[in-house]
C-alpha positions as CSV (number, residue, x, y, z in Angstrom):
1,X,0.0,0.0,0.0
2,X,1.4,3.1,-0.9
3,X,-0.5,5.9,1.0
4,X,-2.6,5.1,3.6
5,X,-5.5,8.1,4.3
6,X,-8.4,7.9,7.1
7,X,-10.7,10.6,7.5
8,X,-12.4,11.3,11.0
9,X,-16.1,13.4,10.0
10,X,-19.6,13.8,11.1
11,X,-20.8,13.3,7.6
12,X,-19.2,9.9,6.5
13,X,-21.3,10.2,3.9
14,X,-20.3,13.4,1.7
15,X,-17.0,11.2,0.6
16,X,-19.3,8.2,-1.0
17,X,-18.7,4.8,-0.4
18,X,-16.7,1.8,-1.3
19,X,-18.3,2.1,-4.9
20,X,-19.0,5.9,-5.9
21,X,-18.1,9.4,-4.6
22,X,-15.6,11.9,-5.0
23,X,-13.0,9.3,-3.4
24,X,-14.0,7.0,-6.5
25,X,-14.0,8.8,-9.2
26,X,-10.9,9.9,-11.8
27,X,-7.2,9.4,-11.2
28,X,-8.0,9.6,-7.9
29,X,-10.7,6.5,-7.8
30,X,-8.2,4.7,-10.0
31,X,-5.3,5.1,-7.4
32,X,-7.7,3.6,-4.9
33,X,-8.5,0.5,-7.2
34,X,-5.3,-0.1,-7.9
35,X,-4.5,0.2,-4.0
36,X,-1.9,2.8,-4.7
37,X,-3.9,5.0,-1.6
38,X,-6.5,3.2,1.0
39,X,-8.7,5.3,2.3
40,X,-11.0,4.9,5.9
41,X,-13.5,7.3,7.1
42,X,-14.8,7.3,10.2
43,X,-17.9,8.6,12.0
44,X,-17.0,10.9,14.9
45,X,-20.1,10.3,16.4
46,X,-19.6,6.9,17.1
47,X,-17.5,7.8,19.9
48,X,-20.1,10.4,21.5
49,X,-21.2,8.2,24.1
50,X,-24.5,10.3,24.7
51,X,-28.1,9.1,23.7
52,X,-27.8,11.9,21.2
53,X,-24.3,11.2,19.9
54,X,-23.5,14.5,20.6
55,X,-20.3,15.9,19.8
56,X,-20.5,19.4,20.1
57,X,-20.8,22.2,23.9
58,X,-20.8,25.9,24.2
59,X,-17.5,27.6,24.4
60,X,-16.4,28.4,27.3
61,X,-16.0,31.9,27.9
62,X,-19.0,32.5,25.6
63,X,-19.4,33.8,22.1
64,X,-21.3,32.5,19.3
65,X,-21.6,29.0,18.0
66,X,-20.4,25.6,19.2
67,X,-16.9,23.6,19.9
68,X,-16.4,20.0,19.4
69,X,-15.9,18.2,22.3
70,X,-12.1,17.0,23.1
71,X,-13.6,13.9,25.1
72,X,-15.3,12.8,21.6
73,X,-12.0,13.6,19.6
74,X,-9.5,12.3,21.8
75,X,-11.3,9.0,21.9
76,X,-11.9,8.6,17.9
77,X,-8.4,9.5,17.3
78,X,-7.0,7.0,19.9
79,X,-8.9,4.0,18.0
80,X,-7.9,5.4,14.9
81,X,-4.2,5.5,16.0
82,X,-4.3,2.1,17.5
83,X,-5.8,0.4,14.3
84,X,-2.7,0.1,12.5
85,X,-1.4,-2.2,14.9
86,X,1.3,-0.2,15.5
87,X,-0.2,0.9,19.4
88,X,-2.9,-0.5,21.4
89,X,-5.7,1.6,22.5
90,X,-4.3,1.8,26.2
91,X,-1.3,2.7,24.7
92,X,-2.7,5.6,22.7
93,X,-4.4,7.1,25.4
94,X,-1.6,7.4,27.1
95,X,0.3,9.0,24.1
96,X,2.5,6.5,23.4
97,X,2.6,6.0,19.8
98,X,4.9,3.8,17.2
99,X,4.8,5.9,13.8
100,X,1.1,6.4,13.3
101,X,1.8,9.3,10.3
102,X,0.7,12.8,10.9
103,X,-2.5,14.4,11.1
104,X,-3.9,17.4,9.8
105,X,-6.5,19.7,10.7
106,X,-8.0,21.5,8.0
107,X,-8.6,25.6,9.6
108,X,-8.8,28.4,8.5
109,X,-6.3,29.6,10.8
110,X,-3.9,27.3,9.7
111,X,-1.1,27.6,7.8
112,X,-1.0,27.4,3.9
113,X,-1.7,24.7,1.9
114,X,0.7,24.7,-1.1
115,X,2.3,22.6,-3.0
116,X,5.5,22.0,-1.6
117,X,3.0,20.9,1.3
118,X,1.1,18.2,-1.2
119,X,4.2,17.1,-2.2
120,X,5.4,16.5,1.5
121,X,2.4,14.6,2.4
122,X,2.8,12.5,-0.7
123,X,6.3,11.2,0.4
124,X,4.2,10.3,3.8
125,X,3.0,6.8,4.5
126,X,-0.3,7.3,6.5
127,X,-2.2,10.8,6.9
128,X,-5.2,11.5,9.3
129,X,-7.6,14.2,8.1
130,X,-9.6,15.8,11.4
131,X,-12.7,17.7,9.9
132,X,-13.7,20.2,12.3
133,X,-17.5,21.7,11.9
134,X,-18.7,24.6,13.5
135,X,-16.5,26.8,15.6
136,X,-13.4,24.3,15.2
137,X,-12.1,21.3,17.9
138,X,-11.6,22.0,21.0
139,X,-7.7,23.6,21.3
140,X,-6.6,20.8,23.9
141,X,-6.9,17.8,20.8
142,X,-4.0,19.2,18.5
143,X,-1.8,20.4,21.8
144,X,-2.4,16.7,23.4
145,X,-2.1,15.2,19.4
146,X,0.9,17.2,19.2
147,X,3.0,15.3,22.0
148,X,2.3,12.2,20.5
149,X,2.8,13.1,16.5
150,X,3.5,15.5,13.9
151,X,0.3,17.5,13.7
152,X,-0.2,20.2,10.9
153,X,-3.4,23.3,11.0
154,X,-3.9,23.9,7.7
155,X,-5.5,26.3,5.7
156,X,-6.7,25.7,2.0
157,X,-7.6,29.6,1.4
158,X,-8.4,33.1,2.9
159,X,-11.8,32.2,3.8
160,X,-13.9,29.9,5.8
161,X,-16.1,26.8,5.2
162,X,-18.6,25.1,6.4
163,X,-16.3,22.4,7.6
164,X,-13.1,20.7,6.9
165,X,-14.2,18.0,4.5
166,X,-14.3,19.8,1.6
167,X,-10.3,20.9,2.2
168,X,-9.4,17.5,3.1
169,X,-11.3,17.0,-0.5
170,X,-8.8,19.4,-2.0
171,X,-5.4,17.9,-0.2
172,X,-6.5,14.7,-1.2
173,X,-6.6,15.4,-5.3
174,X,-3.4,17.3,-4.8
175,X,-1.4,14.5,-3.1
176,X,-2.7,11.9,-4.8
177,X,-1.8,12.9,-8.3
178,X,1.7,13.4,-7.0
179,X,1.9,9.7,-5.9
180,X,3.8,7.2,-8.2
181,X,1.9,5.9,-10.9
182,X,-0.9,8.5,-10.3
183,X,-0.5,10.7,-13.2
184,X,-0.3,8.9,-16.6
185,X,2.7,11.2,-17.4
186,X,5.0,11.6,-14.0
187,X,6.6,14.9,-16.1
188,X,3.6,16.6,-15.9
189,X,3.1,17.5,-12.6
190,X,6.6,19.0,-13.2
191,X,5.0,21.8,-15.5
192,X,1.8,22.7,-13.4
193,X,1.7,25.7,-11.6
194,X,3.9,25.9,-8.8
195,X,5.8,22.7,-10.7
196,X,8.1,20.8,-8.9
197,X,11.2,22.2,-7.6
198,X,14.0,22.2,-10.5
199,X,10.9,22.2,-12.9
200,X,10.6,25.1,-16.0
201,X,7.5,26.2,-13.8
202,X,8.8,26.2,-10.2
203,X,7.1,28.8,-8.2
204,X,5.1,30.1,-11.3
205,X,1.6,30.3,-12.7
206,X,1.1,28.2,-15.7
207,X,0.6,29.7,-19.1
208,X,-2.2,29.1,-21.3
209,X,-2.5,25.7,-23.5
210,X,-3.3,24.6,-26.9
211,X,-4.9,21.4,-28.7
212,X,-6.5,21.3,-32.0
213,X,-8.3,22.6,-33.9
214,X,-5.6,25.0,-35.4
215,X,-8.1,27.8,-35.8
216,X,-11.0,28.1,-33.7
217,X,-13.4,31.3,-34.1
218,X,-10.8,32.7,-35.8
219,X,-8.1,32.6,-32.8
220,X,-5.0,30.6,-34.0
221,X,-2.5,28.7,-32.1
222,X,0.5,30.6,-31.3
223,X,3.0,29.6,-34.8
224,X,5.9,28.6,-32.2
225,X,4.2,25.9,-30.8
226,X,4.1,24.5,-34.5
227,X,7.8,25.1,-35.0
228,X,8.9,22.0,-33.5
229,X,11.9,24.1,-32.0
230,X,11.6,22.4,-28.5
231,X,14.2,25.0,-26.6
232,X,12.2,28.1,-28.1
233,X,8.8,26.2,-27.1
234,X,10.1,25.7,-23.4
235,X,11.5,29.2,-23.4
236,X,8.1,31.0,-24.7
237,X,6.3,28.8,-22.0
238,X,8.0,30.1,-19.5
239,X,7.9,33.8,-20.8
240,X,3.9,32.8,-20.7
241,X,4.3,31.7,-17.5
242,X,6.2,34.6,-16.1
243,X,3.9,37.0,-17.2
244,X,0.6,35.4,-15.9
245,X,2.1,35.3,-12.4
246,X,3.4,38.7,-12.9
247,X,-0.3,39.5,-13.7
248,X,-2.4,37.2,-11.5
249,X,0.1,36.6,-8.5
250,X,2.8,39.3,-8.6
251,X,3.7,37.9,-4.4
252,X,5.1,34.9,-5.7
253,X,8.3,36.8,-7.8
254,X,10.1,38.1,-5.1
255,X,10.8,34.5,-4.2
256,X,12.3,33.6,-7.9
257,X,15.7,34.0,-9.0
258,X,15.2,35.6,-12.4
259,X,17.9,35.7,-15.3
260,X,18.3,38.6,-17.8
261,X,15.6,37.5,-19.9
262,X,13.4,36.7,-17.5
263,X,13.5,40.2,-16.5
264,X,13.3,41.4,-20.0
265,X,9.9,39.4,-20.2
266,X,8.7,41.2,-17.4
267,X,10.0,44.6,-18.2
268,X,7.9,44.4,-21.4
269,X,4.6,44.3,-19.7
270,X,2.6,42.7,-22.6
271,X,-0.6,41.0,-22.3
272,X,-0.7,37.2,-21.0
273,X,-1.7,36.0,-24.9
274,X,-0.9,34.0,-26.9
275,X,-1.0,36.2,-29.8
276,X,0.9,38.8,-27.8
277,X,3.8,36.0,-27.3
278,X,4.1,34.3,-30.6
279,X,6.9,35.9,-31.6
């Protein structure tokens, strides 16, 4: 088994079952058929004890909205620790642990999610996803979690949703298509945006791409892509690329070491086209 992914929720059911959901479906689906990533999810409210199953209090200190119980949390993740056989549940209540992976909490006071971070967690043997709903987990979980693994708060944007599943949804699809085998063509996850380090996009924005028809609504393909000079094709995509992060993310340059003509691209200021770059 190469990557080994459990998923602690109160909604089991918005990642779809053994057969059909988003953890089914595409490359992703394909990995899981070919058992290149195993996936469990598990109901938090099976460890609410309660006639209710409840799994959520009023803050202390008082505010708005609810906070998941640490009781509830601290007892899923002990069983989910201890079912790798690598710990007994006595064991992981008592926070000793063998290597039982790392866990992450989506938040959206976390830190950001990029893709040196996929690409981390895709070298990783076992992840645990914690999706927190309504004002978050109770703070004690990830400071007790913390003594007994690496724990990682993470954020997937600058805003907030309605719980963590559908960022756990998003760091799945990004890891997994990093995994051996994943991708059809290893190179290209090399040329995304944000490619991988050493790549011709590392740390940019990709440029726009082109398949036929030739003409289309009377826009043509740029003519070097048709002029089977493979250093000038590489070179224009990365003067493509340098200009749409100099347009849409201007934050990430300041981070790139730029040569002459890279600087020259810039300096010229035209529009990210294709048209605009063909020559």
């Amino acid at each position: 088994m190469g990557l080994n992914i459990d998923i602690v929720t109160i909604f089991p059911e918005y990642f779809g079952d053994e057969t059909s959901g988003p953890l089914r479906t595409s490359l992703i689906g394909k990995a899981a058929a070919r058992g290149d990533i195993g996936f469990q999810i598990h109901d938090l409210r099976r460890w609410a004890l309660d006639v209710h199953h409840t799994v959520d209090d009023v803050p202390f200190g008082g505010g708005p909205g609810m906070v998941m119980k640490p009781d509830v949390w601290g007892a899923a993740l002990d069983e989910v620790l201890a079912a790798d056989g690598a710990v007994d549940s006595a064991d992981a209540a008592a926070g000793r642990s063998a290597d039982s992976g790392r866990l992450v909490v989506p938040t959206p006071s976390g830190v950001p999610f990029t893709q040196a971070v996929a690409t981390r967690y895709a070298a990783q043997s076992r992840l645990i996803f914690a999706c927190g709903r309504y004002e978050g987990i109770d703070g004690r979980v990830v400071d007790h979690m913390r003594q007994r693994m690496p724990v990682d708060e993470i954020s997937v944007g600058d805003y907030v949703l309605a719980g963590g599943e559908a960022a756990v949804l998003v760091m799945i699809e990004a890891v997994g298509r990093l995994l051996p085998g994943v991708l059809g063509n290893a190179s290209s996850a090399d040329d995304d945006s944000f490619g991988g380090a050493g790549g011709s996009m590392t740390g940019l924005l990709e440029g726009p791409v082109y398949t036929r028809p030739r003409t289309w609504r009377g826009h043509e393909v740029p003519e070097i892509l048709l002029s089977g000079n493979h250093a000038a094709i590489a070179r224009w995509r990365r003067d493509m690329a340098l200009r749409r992060t100099a347009a849409h993310r201007p934050d990430l340059l300041t981070a790139l070491e730029l040569d002459a003509r890279d600087r020259q691209v810039l300096a010229a200021g035209f529009p990210v086209s294709g048209k605009d770059m063909a020559h």
